[in-house]
N, C-alpha and C positions, 0 to 999 in steps of 0.2 A: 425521228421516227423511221421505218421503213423504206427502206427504197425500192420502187416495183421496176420488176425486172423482165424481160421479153428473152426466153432462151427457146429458140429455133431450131428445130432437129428434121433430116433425112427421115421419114417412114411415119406410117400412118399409129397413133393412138388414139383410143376413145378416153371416151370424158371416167372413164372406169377408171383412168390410170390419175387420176385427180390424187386420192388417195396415197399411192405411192410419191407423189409429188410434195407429200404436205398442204393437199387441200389447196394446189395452184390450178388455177383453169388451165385446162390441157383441152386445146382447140387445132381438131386439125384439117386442112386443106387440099381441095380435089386436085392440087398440084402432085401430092404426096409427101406435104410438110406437114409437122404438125407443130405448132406456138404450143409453147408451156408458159404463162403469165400468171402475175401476181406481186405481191409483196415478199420481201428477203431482208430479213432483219438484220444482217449483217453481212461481211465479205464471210465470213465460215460456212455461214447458211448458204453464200451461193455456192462456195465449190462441193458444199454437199450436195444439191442439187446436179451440179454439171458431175459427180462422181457417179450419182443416179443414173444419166445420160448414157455413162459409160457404160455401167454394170450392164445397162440394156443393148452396148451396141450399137448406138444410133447414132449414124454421123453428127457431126454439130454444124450448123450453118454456122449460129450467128447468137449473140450475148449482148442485150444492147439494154442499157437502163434508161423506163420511160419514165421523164417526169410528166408529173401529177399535175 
């Protein structure tokens, strides 16, 4: 099945940006981080994600998979 995945990024989104995530929870923190979580069905799905990341510019902390 899926493996859920915690991609960490520099700069503030709202949960607006769910959507361009592929419906991942995009939570973000009065640090001025914002966690993108969810499920990623495969390694292709994550680096489409993390090319997402890019497209936007936003530094990347950290990529860490949570198990369930």
């Amino acid at each position: 099945g899926p493996m859920r995945y915690e991609i960490r990024v520099e700069g503030i989104l709202d949960e607006c940006w769910s959507g361009w995530f592929d419906g991942m929870q995009v939570t973000s923190q009065p640090d001025g981080v914002t966690a993108i979580a969810g499920p990623v069905t495969d390694q292709a799905a994550l680096h489409g994600l993390l090319a997402k990341v890019r497209d936007l510019g936003l530094p990347l902390i950290s990529v860490r998979r949570v198990d369930l």
